[in-house]
N, C-alpha and C positions, 0 to 999 in steps of 0.2 A: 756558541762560538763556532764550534766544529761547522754546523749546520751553513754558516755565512760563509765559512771559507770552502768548501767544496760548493757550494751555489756561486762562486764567484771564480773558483779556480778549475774547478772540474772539465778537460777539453769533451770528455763524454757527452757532458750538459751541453754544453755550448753551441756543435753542433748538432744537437736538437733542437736546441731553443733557435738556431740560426733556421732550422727549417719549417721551422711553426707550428711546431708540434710540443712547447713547454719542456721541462725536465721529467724524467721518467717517472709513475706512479709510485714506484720502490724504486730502493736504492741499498745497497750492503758495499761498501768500503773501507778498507781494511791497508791502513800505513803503519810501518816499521814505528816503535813506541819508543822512542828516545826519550832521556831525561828532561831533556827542554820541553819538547812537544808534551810530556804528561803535565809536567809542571803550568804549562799553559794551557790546559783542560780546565783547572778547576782554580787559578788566581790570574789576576791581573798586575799589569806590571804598571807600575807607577816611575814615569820619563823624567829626568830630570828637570827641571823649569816647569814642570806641571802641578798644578793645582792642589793634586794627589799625593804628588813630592811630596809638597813641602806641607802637606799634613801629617804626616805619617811620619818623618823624619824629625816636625817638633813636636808630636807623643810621645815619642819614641826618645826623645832627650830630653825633653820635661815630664814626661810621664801623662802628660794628656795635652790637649790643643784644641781650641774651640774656631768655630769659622760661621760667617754667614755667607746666607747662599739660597738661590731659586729653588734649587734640586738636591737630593742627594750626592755625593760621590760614589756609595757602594752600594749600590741596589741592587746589585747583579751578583756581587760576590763582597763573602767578608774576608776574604785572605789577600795579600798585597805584595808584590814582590817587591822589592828596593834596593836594586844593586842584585848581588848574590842570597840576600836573606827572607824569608817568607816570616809573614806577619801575621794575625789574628787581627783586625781591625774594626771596635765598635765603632756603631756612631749614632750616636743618642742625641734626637729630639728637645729642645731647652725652652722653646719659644720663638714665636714670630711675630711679626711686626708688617706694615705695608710702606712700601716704595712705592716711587715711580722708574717705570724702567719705557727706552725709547728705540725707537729702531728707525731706522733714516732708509725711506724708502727712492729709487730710482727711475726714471721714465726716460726711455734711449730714445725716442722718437716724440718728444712733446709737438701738440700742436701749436703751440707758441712757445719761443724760446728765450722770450726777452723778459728778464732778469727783474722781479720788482725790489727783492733786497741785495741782491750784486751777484756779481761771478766771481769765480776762481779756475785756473787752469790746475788742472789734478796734481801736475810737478809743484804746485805753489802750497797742496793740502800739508797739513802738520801731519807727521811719522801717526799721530794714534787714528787719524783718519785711513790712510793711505792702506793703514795695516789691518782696517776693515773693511775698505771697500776695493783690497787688489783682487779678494775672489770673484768677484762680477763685474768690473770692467775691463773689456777685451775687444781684440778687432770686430767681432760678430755678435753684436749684444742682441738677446732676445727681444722680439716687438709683438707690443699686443696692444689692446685698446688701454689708456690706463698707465698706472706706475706699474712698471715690468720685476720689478725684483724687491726685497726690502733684507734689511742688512742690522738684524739685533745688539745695540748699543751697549745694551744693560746699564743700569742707571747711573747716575750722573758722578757718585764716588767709585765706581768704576771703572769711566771714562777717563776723570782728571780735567785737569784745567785745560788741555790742551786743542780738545775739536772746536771747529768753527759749526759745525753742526749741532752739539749736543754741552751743555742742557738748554744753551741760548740757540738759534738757527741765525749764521751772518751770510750767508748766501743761501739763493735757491735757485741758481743753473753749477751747472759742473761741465767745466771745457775739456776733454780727454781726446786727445788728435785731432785736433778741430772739430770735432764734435761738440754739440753740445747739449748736457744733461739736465731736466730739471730734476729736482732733488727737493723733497719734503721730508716734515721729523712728525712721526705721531709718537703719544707717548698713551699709556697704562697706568693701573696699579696693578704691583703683585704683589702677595706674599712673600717675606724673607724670609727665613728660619735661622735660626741659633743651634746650631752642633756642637757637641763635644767629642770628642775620639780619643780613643786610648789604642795603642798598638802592643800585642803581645808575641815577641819573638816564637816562633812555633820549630822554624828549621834552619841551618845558618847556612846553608849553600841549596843548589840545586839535586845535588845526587841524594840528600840527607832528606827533603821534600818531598820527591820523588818516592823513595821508599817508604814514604809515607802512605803516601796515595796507593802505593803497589800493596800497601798491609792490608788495606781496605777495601779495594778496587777490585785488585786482578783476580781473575778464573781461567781454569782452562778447560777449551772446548774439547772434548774426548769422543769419542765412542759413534763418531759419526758416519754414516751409508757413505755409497761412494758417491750418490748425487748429490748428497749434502755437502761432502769433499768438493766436488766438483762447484759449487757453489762458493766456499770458501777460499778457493786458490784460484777462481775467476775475482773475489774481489780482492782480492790481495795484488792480483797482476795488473787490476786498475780498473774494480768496477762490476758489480754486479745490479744487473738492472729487471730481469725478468720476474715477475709473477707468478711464480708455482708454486709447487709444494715443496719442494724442495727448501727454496727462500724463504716461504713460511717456519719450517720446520726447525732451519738453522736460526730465524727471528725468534720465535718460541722459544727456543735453549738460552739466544742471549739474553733474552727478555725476563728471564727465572732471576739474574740477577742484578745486585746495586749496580746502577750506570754512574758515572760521571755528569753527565747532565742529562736530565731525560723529559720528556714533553709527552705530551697523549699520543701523539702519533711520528717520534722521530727522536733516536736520543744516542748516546755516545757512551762505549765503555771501554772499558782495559783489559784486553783478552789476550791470552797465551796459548797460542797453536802450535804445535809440533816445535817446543822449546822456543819459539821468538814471539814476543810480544808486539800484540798491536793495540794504536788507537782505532776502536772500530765504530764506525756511524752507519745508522737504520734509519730508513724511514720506511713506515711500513701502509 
């Protein structure tokens, strides 16, 4: 997680990558470690109206809840935040089954545009339409040879009775500012799975979570040169990027222990320097 939000937010990065030159081979960054920000190291938070919600929330008041579904929800992480409360959340494998699922593809520029089962102007699409294909139509739609975009349905109890697309196709042009789109449905089989999930309250707010994580997580760097210093208090002031020994030395020290998330070659832990705590990310 850490690793996508400093490759997306880092202005360091950015203008290097602006000059053609990629993000730096190393990298040592080092932010103030507040209770949110730990707590969002190592759970995810589950939005209200989401998917995630509303699993976790009827575990959690029936004492389990089953779903089916293409994918996983928690492949990433078994802990769940919901509201203020952190969760434990299995989710066990039951059985699957095969569907069909569809995806309604778009061509902005057809070389024929006349209509063999009808048209529709996009104001005229039904709300479950409109609400899957507002991310790809716009004033400047991509052109290529071919359907330019395609827009995953997911199968037909999914959908609901309401598109004119899917699981029946009643039009294949789409009028959008006088424009006009042709529009085809392919469809699949996939996999379904049957889950079951259970939710086990772990912590009931964030500061209670957080000391969690800090029981288990946090060290503190000590004993360090002053180059090694000097390494430390460049990525705290936003960023260390050089290759020496120094950054080696200070990656070896963090590297002795449990990270937060950690990968072969980049990972994230919870360090305590000179009394303040930080979230700090390596890539080395």
């Amino acid at each position: 997680m850490r690793r996508r939000q400093f490759l997306a937010s880092g202005t360091a990065l950015l203008s290097v990558a602006i000059a053609g030159c990629g993000h730096p081979p190393v990298v040592l960054d080092m932010d103030d470690a507040t209770a949110d920000g730990i707590a969002g190291e190592v759970s995810m938070t589950a939005v209200p109206g989401s998917e995630e919600y509303a699993v976790v929330t009827s575990a959690r008041e029936n004492g389990s809840a089953t779903r089916a579904g293409r994918h996983a929800l928690f492949d990433h992480t078994d802990t769940v935040r919901v509201e203020d409360a952190f969760y434990d959340v299995s989710e066990t494998r039951l059985g699957s089954s095969e569907v069909t699922v569809y995806e309604v593809r778009v061509d902005f520029d057809p070389d024929d545009p006349t209509p063999e089962l009808g048209e529709i102007e996009y104001d005229d699409l039904p709300e479950t339409d409109r609400r899957r294909l507002d991310a790809i139509v716009s004033d400047d739609p991509p052109s290529q040879d071919g359907y330019d975009l395609g827009v995953g349905y997911g199968t037909a109890e999914e959908v609901g009775d309401g598109s004119v697309f899917v699981p029946e196709q009643q039009y294949d042009v789409l009028v959008y500012d006088g424009d006009r789109y042709r529009v085809a449905v392919d469809s699949r089989t996939a996999s379904e799975v049957e889950y079951r999930y259970e939710a086990t309250e772990v912590a009931p707010d964030v500061e209670t979570f957080a000391d969690r994580v800090r029981a288990q997580y946090l060290f503190a760097l000590t004993g360090l040169s002053e180059a090694e210093r000097a390494v430390v208090e460049e990525a705290i002031d936003g960023g260390y990027f050089e290759d020496d020994d120094a950054f080696r030395s200070v990656v070896d020290r963090i590297r002795e222990h449990e990270g937060l998330d950690v990968d072969d070659f980049y990972g994230t832990w919870l360090v305590e320097y000179e009394g303040v705590e930080y979230l700090t990310y390596a890539e080395w």
